[in-house]
N, CA and C atoms of all chains as a GROMACS GRO file, in nm:
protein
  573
    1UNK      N    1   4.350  -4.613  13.838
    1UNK     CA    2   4.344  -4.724  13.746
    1UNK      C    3   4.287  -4.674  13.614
    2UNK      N    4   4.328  -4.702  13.513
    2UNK     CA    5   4.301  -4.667  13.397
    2UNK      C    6   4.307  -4.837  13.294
    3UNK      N    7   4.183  -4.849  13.210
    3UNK     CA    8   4.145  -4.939  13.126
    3UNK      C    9   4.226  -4.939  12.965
    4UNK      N   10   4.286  -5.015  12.975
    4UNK     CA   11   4.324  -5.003  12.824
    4UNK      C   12   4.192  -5.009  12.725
    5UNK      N   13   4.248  -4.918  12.572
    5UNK     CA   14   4.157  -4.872  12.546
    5UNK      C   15   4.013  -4.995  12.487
    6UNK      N   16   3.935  -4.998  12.454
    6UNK     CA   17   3.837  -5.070  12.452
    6UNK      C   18   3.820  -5.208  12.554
    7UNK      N   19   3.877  -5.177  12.662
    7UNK     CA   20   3.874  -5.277  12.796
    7UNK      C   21   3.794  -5.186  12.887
    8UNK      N   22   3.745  -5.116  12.873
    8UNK     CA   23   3.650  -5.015  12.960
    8UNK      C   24   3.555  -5.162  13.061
    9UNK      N   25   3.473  -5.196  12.957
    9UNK     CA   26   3.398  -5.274  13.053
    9UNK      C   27   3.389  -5.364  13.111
   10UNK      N   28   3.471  -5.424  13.056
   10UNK     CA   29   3.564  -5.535  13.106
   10UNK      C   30   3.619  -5.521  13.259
   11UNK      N   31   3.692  -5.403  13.265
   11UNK     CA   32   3.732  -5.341  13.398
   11UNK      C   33   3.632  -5.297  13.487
   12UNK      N   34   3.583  -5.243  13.471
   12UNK     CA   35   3.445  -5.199  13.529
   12UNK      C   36   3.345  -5.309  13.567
   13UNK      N   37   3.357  -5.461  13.539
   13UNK     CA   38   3.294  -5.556  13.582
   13UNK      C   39   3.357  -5.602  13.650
   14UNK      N   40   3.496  -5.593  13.677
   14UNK     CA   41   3.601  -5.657  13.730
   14UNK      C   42   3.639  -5.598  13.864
   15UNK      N   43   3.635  -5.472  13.848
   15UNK     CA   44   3.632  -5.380  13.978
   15UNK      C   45   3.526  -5.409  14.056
   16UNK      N   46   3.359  -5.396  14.017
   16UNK     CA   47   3.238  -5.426  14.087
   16UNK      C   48   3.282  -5.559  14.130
   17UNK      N   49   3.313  -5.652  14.102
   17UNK     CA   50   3.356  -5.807  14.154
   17UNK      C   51   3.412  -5.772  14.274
   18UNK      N   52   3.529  -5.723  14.320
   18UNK     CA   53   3.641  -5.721  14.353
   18UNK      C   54   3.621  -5.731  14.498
   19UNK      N   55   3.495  -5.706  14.549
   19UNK     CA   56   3.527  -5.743  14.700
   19UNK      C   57   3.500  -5.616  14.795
   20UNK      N   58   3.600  -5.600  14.879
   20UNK     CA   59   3.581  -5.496  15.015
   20UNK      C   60   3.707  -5.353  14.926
   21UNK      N   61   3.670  -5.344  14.804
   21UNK     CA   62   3.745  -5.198  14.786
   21UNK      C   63   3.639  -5.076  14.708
   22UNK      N   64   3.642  -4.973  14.758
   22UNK     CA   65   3.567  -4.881  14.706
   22UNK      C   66   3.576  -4.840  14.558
   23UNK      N   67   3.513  -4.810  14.471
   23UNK     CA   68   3.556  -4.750  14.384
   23UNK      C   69   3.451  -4.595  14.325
   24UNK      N   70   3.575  -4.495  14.245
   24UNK     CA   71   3.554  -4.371  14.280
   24UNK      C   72   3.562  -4.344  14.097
   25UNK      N   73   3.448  -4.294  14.016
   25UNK     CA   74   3.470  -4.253  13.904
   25UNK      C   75   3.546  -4.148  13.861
   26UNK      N   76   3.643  -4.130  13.759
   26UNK     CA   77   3.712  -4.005  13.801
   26UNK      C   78   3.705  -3.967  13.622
   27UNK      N   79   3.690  -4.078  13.507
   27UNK     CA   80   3.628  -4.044  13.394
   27UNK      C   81   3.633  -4.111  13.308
   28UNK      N   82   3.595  -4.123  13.204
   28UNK     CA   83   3.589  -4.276  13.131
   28UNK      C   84   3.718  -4.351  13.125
   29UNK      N   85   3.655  -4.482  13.163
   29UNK     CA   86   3.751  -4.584  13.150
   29UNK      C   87   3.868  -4.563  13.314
   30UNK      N   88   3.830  -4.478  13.367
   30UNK     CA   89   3.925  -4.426  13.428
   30UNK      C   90   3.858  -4.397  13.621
   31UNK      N   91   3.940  -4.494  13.710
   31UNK     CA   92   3.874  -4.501  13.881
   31UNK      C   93   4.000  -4.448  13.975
   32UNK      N   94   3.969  -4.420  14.089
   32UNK     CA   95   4.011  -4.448  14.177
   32UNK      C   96   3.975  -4.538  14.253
   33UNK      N   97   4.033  -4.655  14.342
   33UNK     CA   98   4.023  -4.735  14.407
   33UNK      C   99   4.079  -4.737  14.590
   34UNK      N  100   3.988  -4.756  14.643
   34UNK     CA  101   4.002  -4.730  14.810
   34UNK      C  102   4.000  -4.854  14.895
   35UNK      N  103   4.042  -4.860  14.971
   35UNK     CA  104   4.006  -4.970  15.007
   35UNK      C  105   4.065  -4.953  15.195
   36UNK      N  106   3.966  -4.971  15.291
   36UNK     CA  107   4.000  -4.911  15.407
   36UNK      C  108   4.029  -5.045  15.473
   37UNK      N  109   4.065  -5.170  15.452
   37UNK     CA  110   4.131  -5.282  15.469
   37UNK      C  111   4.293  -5.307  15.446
   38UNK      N  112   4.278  -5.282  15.325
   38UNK     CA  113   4.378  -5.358  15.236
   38UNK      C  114   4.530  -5.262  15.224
   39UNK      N  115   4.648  -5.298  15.271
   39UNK     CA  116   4.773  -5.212  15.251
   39UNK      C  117   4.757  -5.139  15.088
   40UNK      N  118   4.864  -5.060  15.068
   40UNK     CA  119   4.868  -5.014  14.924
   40UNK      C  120   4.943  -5.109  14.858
   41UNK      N  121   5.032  -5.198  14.907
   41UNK     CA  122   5.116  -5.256  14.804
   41UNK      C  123   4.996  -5.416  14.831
   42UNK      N  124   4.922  -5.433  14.915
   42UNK     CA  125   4.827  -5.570  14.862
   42UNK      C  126   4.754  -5.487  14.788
   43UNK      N  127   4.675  -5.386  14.763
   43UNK     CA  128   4.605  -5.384  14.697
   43UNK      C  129   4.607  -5.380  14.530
   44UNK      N  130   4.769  -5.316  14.540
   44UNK     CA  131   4.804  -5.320  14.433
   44UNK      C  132   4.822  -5.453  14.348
   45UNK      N  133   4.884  -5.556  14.428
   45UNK     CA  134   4.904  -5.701  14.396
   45UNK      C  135   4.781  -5.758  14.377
   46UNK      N  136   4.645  -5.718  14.457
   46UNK     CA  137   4.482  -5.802  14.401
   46UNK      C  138   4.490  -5.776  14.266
   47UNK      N  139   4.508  -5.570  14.232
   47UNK     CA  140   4.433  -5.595  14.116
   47UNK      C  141   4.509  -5.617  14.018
   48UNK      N  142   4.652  -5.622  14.022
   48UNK     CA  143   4.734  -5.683  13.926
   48UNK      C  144   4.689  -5.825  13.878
   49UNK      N  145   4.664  -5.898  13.994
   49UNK     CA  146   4.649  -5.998  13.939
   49UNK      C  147   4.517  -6.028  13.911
   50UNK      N  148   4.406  -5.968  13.922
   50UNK     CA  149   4.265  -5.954  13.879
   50UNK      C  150   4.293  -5.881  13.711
   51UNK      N  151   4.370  -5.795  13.690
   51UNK     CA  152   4.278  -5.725  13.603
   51UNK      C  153   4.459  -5.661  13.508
   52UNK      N  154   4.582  -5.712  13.549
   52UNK     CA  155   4.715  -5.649  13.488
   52UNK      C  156   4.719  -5.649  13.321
   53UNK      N  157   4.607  -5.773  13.232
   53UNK     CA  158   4.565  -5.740  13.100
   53UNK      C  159   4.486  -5.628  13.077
   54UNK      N  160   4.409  -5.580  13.131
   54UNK     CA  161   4.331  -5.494  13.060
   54UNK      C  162   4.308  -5.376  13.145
   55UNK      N  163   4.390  -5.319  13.232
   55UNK     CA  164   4.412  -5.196  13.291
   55UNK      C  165   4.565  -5.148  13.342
   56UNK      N  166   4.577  -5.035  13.352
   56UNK     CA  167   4.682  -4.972  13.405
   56UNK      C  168   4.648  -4.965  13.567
   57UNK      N  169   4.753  -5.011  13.661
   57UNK     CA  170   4.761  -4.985  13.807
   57UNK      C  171   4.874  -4.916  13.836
   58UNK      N  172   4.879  -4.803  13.879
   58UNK     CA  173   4.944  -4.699  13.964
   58UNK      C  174   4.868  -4.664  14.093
   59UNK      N  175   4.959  -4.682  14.218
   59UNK     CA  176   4.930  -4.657  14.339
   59UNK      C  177   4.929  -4.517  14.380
   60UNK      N  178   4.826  -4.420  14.387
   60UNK     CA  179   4.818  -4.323  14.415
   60UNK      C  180   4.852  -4.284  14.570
   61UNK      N  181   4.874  -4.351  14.662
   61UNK     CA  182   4.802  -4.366  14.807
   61UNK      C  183   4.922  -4.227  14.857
   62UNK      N  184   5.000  -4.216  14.807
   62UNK     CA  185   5.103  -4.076  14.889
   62UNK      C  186   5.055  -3.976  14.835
   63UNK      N  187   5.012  -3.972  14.723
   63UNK     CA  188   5.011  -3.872  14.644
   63UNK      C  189   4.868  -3.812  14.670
   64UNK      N  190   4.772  -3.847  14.692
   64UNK     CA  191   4.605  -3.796  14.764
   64UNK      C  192   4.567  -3.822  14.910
   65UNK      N  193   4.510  -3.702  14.909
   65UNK     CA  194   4.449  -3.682  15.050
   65UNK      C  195   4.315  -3.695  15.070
   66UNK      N  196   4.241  -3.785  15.160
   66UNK     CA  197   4.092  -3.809  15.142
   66UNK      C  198   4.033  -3.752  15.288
   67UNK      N  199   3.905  -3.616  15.225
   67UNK     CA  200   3.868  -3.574  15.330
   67UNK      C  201   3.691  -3.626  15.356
   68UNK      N  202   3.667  -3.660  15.477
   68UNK     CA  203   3.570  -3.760  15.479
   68UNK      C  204   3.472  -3.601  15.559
   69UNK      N  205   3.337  -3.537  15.476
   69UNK     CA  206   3.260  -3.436  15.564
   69UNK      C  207   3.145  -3.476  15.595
   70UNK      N  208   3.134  -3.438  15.693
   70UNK     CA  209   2.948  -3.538  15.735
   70UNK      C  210   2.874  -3.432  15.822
   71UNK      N  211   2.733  -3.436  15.843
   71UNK     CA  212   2.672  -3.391  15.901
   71UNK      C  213   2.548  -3.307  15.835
   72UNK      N  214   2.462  -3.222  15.891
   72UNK     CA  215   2.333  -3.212  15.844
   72UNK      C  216   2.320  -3.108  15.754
   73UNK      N  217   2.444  -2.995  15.788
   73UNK     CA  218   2.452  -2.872  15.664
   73UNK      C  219   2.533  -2.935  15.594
   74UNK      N  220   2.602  -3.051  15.520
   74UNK     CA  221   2.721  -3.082  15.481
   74UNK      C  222   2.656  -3.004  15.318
   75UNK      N  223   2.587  -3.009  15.257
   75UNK     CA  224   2.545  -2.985  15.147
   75UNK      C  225   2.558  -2.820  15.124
   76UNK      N  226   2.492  -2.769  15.237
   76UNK     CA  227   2.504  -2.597  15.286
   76UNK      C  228   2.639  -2.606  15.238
   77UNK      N  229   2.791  -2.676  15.294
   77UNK     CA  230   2.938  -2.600  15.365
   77UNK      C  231   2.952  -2.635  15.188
   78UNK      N  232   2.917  -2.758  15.174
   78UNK     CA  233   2.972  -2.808  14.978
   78UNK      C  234   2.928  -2.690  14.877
   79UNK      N  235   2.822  -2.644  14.887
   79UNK     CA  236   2.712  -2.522  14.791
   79UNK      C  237   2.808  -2.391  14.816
   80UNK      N  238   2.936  -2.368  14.954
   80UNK     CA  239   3.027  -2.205  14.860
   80UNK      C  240   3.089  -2.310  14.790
   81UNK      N  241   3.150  -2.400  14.737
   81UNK     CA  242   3.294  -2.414  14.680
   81UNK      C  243   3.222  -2.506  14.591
   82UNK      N  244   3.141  -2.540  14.565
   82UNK     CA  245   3.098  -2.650  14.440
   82UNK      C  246   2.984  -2.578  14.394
   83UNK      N  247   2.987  -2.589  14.236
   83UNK     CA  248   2.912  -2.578  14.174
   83UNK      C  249   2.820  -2.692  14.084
   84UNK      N  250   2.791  -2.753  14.180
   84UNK     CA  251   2.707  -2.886  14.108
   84UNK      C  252   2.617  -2.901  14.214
   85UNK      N  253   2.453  -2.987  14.128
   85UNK     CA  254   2.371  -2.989  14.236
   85UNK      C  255   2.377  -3.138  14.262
   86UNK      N  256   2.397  -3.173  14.432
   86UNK     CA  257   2.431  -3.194  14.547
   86UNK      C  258   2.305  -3.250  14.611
   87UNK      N  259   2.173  -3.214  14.544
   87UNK     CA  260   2.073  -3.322  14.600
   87UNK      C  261   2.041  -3.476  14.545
   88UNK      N  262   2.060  -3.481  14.652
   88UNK     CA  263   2.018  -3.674  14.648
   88UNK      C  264   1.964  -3.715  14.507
   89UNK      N  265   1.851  -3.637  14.457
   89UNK     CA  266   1.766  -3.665  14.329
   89UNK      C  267   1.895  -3.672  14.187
   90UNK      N  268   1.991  -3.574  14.226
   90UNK     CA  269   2.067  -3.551  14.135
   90UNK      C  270   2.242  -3.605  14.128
   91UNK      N  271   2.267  -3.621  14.274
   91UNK     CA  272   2.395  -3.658  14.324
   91UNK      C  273   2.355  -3.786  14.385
   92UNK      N  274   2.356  -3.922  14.404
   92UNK     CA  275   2.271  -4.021  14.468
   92UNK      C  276   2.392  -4.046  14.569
   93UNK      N  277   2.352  -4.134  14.624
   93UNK     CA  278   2.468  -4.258  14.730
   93UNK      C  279   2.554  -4.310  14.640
   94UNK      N  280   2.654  -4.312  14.606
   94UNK     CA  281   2.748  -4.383  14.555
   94UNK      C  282   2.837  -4.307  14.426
   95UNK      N  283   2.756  -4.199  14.369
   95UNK     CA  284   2.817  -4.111  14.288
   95UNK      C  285   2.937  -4.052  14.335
   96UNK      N  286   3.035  -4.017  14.243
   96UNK     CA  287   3.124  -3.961  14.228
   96UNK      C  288   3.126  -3.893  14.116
   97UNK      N  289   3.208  -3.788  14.092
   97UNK     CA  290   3.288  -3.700  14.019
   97UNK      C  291   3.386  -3.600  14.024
   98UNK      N  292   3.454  -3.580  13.924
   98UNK     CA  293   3.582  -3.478  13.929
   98UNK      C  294   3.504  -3.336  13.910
   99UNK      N  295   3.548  -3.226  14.018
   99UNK     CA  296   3.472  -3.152  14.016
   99UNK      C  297   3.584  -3.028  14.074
  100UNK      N  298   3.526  -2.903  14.076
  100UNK     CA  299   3.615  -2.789  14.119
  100UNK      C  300   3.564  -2.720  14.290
  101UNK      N  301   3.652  -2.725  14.351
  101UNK     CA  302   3.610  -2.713  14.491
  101UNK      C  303   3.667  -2.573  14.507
  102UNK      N  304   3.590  -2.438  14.476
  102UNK     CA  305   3.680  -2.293  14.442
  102UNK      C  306   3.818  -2.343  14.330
  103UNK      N  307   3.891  -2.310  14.345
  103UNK     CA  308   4.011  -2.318  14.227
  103UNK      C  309   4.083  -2.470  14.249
  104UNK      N  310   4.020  -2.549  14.328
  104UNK     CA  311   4.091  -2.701  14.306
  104UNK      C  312   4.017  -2.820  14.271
  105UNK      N  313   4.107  -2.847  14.190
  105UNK     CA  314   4.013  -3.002  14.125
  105UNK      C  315   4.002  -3.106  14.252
  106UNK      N  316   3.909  -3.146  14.252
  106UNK     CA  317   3.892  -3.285  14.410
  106UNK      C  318   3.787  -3.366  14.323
  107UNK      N  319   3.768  -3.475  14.346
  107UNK     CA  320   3.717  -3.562  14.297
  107UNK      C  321   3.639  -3.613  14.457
  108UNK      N  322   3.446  -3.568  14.420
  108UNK     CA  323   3.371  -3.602  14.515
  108UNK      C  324   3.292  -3.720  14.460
  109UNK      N  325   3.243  -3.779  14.609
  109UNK     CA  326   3.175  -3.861  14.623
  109UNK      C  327   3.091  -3.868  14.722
  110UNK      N  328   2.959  -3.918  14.732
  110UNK     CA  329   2.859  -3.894  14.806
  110UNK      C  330   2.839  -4.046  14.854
  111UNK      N  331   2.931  -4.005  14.990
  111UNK     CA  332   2.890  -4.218  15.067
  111UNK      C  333   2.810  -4.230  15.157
  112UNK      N  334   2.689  -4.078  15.186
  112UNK     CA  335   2.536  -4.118  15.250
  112UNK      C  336   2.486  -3.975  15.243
  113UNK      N  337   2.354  -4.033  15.275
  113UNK     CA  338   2.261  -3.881  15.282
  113UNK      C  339   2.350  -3.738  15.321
  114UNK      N  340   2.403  -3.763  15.435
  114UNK     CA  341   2.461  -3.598  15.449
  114UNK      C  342   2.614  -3.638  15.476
  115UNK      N  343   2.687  -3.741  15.421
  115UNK     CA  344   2.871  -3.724  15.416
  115UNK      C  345   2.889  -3.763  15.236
  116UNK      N  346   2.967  -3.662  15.252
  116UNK     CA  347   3.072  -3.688  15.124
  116UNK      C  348   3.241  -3.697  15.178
  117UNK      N  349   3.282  -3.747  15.013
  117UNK     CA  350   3.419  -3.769  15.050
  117UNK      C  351   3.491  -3.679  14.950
  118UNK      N  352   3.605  -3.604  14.952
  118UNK     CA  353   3.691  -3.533  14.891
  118UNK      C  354   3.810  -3.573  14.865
  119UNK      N  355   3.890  -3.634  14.753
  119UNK     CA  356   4.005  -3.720  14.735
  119UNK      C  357   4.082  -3.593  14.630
  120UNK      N  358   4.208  -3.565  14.705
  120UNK     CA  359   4.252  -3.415  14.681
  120UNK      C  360   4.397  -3.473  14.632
  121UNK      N  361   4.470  -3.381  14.535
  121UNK     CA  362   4.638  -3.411  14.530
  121UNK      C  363   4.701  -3.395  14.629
  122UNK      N  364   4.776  -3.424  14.685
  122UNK     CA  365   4.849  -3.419  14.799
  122UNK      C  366   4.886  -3.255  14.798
  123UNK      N  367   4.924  -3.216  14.713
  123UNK     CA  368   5.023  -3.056  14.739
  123UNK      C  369   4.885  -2.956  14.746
  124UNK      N  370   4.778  -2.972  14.751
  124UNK     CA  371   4.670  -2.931  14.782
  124UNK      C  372   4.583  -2.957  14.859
  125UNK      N  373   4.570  -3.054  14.936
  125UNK     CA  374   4.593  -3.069  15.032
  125UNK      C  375   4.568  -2.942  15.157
  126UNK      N  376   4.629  -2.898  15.160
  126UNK     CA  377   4.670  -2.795  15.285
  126UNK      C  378   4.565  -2.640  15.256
  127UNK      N  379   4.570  -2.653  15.113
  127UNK     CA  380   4.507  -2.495  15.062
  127UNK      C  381   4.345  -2.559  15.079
  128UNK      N  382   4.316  -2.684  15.036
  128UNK     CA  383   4.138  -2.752  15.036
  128UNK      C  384   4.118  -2.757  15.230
  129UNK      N  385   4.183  -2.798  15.304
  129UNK     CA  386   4.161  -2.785  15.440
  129UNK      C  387   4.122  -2.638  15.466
  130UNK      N  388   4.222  -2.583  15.410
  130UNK     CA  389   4.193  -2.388  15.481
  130UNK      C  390   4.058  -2.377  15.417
  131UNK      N  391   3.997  -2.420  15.283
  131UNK     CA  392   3.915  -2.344  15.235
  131UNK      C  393   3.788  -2.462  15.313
  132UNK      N  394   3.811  -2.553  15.346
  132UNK     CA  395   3.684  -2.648  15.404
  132UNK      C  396   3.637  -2.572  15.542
  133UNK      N  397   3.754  -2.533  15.599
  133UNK     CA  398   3.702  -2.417  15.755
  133UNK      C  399   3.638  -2.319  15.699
  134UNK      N  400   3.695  -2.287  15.617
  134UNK     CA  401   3.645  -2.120  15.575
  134UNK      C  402   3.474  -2.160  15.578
  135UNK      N  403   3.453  -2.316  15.455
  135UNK     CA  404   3.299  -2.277  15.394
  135UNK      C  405   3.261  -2.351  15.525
  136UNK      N  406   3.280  -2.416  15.656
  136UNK     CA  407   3.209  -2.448  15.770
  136UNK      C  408   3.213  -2.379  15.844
  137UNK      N  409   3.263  -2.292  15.897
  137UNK     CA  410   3.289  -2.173  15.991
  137UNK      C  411   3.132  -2.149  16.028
  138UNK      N  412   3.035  -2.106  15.942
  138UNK     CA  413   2.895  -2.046  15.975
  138UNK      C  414   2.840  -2.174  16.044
  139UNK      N  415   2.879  -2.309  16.021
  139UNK     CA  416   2.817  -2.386  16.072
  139UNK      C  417   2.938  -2.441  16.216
  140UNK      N  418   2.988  -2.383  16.266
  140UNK     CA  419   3.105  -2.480  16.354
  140UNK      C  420   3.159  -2.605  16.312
  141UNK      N  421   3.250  -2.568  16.162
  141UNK     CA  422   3.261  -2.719  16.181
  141UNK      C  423   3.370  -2.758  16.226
  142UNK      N  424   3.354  -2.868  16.293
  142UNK     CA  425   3.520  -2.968  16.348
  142UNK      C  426   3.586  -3.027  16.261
  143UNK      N  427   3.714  -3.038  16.328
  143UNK     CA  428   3.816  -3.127  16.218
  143UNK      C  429   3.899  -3.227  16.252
  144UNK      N  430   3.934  -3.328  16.245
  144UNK     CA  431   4.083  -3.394  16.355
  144UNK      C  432   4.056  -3.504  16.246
  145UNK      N  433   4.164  -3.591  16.267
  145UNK     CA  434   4.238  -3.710  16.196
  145UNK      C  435   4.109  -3.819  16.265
  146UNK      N  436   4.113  -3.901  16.122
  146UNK     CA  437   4.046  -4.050  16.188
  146UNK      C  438   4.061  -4.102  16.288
  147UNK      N  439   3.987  -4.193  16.386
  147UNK     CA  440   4.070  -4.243  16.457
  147UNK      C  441   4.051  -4.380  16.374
  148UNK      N  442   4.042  -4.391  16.263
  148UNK     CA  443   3.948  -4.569  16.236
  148UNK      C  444   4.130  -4.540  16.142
  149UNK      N  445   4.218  -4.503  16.118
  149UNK     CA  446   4.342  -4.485  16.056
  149UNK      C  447   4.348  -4.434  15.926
  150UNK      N  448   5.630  -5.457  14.471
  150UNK     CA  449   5.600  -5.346  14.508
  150UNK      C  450   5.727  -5.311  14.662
  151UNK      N  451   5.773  -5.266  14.669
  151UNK     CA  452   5.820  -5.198  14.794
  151UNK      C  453   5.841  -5.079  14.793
  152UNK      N  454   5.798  -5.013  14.880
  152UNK     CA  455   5.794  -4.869  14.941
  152UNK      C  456   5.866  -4.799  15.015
  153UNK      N  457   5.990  -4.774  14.979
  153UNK     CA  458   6.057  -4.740  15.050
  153UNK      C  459   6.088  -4.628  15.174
  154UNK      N  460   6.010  -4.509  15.100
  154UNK     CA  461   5.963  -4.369  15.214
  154UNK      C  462   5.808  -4.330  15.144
  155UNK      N  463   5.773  -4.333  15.297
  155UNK     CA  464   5.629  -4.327  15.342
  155UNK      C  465   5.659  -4.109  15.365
  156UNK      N  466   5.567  -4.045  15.309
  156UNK     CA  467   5.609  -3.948  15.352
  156UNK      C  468   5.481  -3.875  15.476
  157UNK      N  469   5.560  -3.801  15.523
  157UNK     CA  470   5.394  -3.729  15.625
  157UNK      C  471   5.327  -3.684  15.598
  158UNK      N  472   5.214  -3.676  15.647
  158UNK     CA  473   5.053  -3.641  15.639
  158UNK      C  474   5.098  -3.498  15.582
  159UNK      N  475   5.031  -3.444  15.474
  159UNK     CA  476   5.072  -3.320  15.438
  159UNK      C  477   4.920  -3.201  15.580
  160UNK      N  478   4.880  -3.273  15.638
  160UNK     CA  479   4.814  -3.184  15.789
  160UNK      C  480   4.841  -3.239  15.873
  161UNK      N  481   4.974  -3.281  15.924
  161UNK     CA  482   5.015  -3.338  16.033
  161UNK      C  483   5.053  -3.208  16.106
  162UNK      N  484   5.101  -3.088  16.102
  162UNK     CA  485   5.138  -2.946  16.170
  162UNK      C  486   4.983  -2.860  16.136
  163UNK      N  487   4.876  -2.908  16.126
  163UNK     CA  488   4.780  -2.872  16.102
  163UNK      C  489   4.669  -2.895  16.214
  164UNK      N  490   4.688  -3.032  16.233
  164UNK     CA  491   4.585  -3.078  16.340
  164UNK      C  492   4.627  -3.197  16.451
  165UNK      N  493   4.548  -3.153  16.531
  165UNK     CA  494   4.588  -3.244  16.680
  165UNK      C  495   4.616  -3.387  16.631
  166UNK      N  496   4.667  -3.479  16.722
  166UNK     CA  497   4.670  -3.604  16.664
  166UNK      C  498   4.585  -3.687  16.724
  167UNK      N  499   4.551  -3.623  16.850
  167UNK     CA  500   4.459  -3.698  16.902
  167UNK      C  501   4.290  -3.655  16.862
  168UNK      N  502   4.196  -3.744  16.850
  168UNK     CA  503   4.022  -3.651  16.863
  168UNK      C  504   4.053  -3.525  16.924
  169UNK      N  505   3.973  -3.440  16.875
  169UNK     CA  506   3.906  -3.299  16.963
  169UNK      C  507   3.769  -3.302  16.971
  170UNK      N  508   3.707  -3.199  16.976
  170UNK     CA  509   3.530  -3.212  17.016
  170UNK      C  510   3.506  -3.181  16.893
  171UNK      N  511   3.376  -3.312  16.870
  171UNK     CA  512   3.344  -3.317  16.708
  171UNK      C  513   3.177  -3.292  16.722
  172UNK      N  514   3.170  -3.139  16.653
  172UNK     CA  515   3.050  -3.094  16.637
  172UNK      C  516   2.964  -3.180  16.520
  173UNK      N  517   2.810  -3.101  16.512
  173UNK     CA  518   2.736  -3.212  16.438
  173UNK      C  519   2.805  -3.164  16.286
  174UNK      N  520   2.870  -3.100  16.264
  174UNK     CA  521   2.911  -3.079  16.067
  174UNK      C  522   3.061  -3.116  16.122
  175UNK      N  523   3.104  -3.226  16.066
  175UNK     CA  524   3.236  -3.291  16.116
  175UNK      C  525   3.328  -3.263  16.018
  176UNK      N  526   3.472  -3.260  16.011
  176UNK     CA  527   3.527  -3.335  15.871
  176UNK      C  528   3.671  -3.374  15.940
  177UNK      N  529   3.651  -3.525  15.877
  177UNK     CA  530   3.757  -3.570  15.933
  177UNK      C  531   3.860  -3.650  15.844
  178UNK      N  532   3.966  -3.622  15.887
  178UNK     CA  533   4.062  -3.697  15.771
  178UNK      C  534   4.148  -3.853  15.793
  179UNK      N  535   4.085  -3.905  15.731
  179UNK     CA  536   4.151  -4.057  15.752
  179UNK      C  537   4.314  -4.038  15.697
  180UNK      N  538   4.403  -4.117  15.762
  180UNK     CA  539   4.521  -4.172  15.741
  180UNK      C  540   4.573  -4.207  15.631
  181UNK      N  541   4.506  -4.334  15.534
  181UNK     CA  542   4.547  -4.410  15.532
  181UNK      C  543   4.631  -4.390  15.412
  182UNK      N  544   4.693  -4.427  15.384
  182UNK     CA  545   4.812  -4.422  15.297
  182UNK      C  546   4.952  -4.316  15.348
  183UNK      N  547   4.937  -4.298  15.524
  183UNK     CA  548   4.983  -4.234  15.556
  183UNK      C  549   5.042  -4.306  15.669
  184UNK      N  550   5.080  -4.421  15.665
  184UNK     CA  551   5.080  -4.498  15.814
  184UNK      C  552   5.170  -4.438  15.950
  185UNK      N  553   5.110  -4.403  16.052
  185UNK     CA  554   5.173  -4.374  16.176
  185UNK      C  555   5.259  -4.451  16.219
  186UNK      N  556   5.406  -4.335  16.256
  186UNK     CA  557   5.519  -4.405  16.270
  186UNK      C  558   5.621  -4.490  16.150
  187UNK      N  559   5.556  -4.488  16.064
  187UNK     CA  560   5.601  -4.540  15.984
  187UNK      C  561   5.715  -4.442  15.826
  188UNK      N  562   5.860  -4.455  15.797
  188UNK     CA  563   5.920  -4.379  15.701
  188UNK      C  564   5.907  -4.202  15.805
  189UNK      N  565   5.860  -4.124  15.731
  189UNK     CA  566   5.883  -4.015  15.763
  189UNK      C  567   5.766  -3.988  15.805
  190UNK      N  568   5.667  -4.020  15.880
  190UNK     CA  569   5.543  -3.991  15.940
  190UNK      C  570   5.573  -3.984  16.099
  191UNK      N  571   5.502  -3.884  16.163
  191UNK     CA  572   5.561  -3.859  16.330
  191UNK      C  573   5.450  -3.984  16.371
   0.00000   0.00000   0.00000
């Protein structure tokens, strides 16, 4: 979602309103929106009709891959491939940003003390999985599909 | 809005479809915008 220009806050009050959908900073004026309820084509239809004056809606949902990492080294496996600091004091609950995970852009977010989330382009995808084993390997980490869908 | 092809999980030949054993450093990948069974998804 993207704000037409001087509708920034406008949108951004409008999104916080909005109910049971996540939202993910990705840079001014400018979100991703999640929502672990809602189809892609309703969600698209809420915020059309919430917000079709003063933002751009494009449905990303084929095109990104969201990797959900949790657990007690999660910060350890994030510290090879990110270069940003990752403590709570500095990264809180609810932050996000576009950031470089080794050579790929992913856009993180921190949704508790030790899980973050990784929202990847789809055609990358496959190369951010190989490199997420690689930086958990020292710690065993597991992998498999949601079962929550 | 209609959607006509849903395409597959780009780690669907990657990982089991069912759970495996999930140690304490997890990572797991939700679905959604990927619906099972659904267009070109196994």
């Amino acid at each position: 979602m993207l704000a037409v220009t001087g509708e920034e806050a406008d949108v951004a009050a409008g999104l916080a309103a909005s109910g049971d959908v996540v939202v993910r900073f990705v840079g001014p004026g400018e979100w991703l929106v999640l929502s672990q309820s809602e189809t892609p084509e309703g969600l698209h239809r809420a915020l059309s009709l919430l917000l079709a004056e003063t933002a751009y809606i494009v449905d990303q949902s084929d095109g990104r891959v969201v990797f959900r990492l949790s657990g007690p080294n999660v910060r350890r496996i994030l510290a090879k491939g990110i270069a940003t600091d990752l403590h709570p004091a500095a990264f809180e609950t609810g932050t996000s940003s576009n950031v470089l995970c080794g050579h790929i852009s992913v856009n993180l977010a921190r949704t508790g003390e030790n899980e973050f989330e990784l929202i990847v382009m789809r055609s990358f995808a496959v190369a951010l999985f190989d490199d997420l084993r690689v930086m958990g390997r020292e710690f065993d980490l597991s992998a498999d599909f949601s079962t929550q869908g | 809005m209609t959607r006509t092809y849903i395409p597959r999980h780009p780690l669907n030949d990657l990982l089991p479809l069912e759970p495996g054993i999930r140690a304490v450093d997890h990572l797991e990948i939700p679905r959604a915008g990927y619906r099972l069974g659904a267009g070109g998804d196994r």
